[in-house]
Structures are given as structure tokens and as C-alpha cells.
C-alpha positions, 0 to 999 in steps of 0.5 A: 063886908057887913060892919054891923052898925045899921040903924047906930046912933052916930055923932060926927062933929066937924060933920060940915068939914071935909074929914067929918063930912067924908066921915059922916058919909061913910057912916051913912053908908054903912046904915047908921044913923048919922047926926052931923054936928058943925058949927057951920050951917053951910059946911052941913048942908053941903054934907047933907046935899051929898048924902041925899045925892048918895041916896043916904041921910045924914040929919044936921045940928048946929052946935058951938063946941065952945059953949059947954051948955050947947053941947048938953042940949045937943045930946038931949035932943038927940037922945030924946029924938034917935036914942042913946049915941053908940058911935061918937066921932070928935073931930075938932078944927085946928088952930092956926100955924103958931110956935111952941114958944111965945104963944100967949095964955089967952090962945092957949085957952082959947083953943084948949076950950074949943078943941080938947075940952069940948071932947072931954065933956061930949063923951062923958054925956054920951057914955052912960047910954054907951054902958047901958046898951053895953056897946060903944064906940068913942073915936077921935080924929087928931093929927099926925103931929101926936106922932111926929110934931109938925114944925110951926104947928105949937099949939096943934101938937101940944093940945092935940098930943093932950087927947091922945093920953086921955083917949088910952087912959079913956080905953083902958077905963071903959072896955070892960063895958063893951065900949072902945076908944081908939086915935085916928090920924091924917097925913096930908088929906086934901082938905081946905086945911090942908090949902090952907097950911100949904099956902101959909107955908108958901108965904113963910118962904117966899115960894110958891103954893105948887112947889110946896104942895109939890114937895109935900106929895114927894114926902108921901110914899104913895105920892099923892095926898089922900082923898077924904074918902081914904079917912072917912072909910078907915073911921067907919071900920073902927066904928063897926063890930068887925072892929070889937077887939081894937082898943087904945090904939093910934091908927095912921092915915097916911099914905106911909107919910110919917118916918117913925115906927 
């Protein structure tokens, strides 16, 4: 299936992690012009080392998502250098296991600035270019805990539940521009997050990592985590023309993990 995005501007944030990594390369594949944006000068360079091995191209940045300022100059650059972004992925990292209850203000806004703000400010930059070329693609990677709230996961589900009613508001606004704005979310996708809230799990409950991993997998219909490919791939399909009339939507990527309908 030809996706038709060859030769698009895309932005991937988080592009040095495994999800945005796996879904810079899948862009990649498909011909885009990929710019992986992470904080993480190495996480990048591993994305661009696997690219090059792929016999693609992803071109990396470096940007705090934090600083507002660096986002300006970030797209700037990448406009004055490619063109106007057409394909913009907002994948964020994730705070640290918490409660809902108890969490101090300073947390709150520590991670609201790092992980929703950021994504509010990065597609209002990038929009205008979207209008101009009357084509557009805004997608945002949360978690499945928009759907179906993760125990001791407070703060993840609080803020990341804010980004799924500004991206429906967000499509309703920018469709009749030619632009679309859709959720994507994980289930269990082998990442180091995914290590990283198994171990912590283990630890809250005095058992071990392999038995925790072990009754996670048993939650998932397909009885397997998925593999980063599984996501980066479903990213690059609501990025294409052959993805023109999904709008406003939750897609799961999840094996069938969440119960509710």
C-alpha cells in the first residue's frame, strides 16, 4: 500500500525512545522527511544508526520540550531548512508511578510543562504551514490510561486524559482545513517504560519482575507485549492519504489489553 507521504516534512518528538524511534522509522520508510526531536542526544543517534542500517534517514535535533523558547527555534529551523511540517507526531515521556491523591503542585506543574503544555504550543507553531499547504496531520501518542485509568499511575492519567479533549476539540476546529488530529494509544509495548513500571510494580509488591511481566502478558488477548514496530506502524498509517477521513478518533494499540468497549 502506497501511503503517499514521501518527501512530507514529519516531526517526531520523543524520536530518541522506543515508540518515537520505532515511529520515526516507520515514517521513514514510507519516504518522509523525518526529523526526530528528543532531548536525549543518544537515545537520537541510536534512532539514526538504525535508520542509516534501514538505508533511510532520519535527521535529529535536540530540544527540551520544557522550554517553550526552544521549541520556536526548533520549528524555525526546520522550516527554514525542509519546509513547512505536514506530519507532526507529539510523543511525550511519562512521569513517574504516583496517586491521584497527595501529589504536591509543584509535580503537577513540573509534568503539566513537560508533557501537555509543550504539545499545545508545538502545533499551534506548526499549524499555519499545515493550512497553507491545506494538508495536515497532528497525532498524539498517550497512554492507555485515557481509557481505562492505570492503578498508581495519578498523574499520567490526569494530564494525559487533558490531551485527548484538546486533540477532539483540535479536530472538530482544523478539518475543514485538510488537517486531521487523532489519539493514538499503547497497551503493554516492550519499551524500557514498560521495564521500568514492571520493576517498580515488582517492588511495590514484593514479587518478582518475571512474575509481574508474566501476569501482564496473561492480560493481553494476543499473550504477548507488543513490539514498538506494532505502534510505529499504526502512527504511519493515520499520517498517510489513505488515512484522509479518520478524524477525532482514539486508535488502541494493544493487543485487545483494555476490557471496555
Amino acid at each position: 500500500m502506497n501511503l503517499e507521504i514521501k518527501n512530507r516534512v514529519s516531526l517526531v518528538l520523543g524520536a530518541g525512545g522506543g515508540l518515537g524511534g520505532a515511529i520515526a522509522l516507520a515514517l521513514a520508510r514510507e519516504g518522509a522527511t523525518v526529523i526526530g526531536c528528543d532531548i536525549s542526544a543518544s537515545g537520537l543517534d541510536e534512532t539514526v544508526r538504525n535508520a542509516a542500517e534501514e538505508g533511510t534517514t532520519v535527521t535529529p535535533m535536540v530540544a527540551d520540550l520544557a522550554d517553550l523558547n526552544s521549541l520556536d527555534a526548533l520549528v524555525a529551523s526546520i522550516t527554514d531548512r525542509f519546509g513547512p511540517v505536514s506530519i507532526l507526531v507529539n510523543n511525550t515521556g511519562g512521569p513517574p508511578p504516583s496517586t491521584a491523591a497527595g501529589v504536591e503542585a509543584a509535580t503537577w506543574r513540573q509534568h503539566f510543562d513537560s508533557m501537555v503544555l509543550p504539545v499545545f504550543h508545538l502545533t499551534d507553531l506548526v499549524l499555519p504551514g499545515m493550512r497553507e499547504l491545506g494538508w495536515g496531520r497532528v497525532i498524539t501518542s498517550t497512554s492507555s490510561g485515557v481509557v481505562a485509568p492505570i492503578p498508581n499511575l495519578g498523574v499520567s492519567n490526569a494530564l494525559r486524559s487533558a490531551l485527548v479533549g484538546w486533540s477532539k476539540t483540535l479536530a472538530a476546529e482544523v478539518g475543514p482545513d485538510g488537517i486531521t488530529a487523532n489519539i493514538v494509544l499503547p497497551g503493554r509495548i516492550a519499551t524500557s517504560r514498560i521495564v521500568a513500571l514492571d520493576e517498580a510494580k515488582a517492588a511495590r509488591e514484593g514479587r518478582s519482575v518475571d512474575e509481574v511481566r508474566a501476569e501482564s502478558v496473561a492480560s493481553i488477548p494476543l499473550r504477548r507485549y507488543g513490539k514498538p514496530s506494532d505502534y510505529g506502524d499504526v502512527v504511519a498509517f493515520l499520517a498517510s492519504e489513505r488515512a484522509s477521513f479518520i478524524n477525532g478518533s482514539i486508535i488502541r494499540v494493544d493487543g485487545g489489553m483494555i476490557p471496555s468497549i
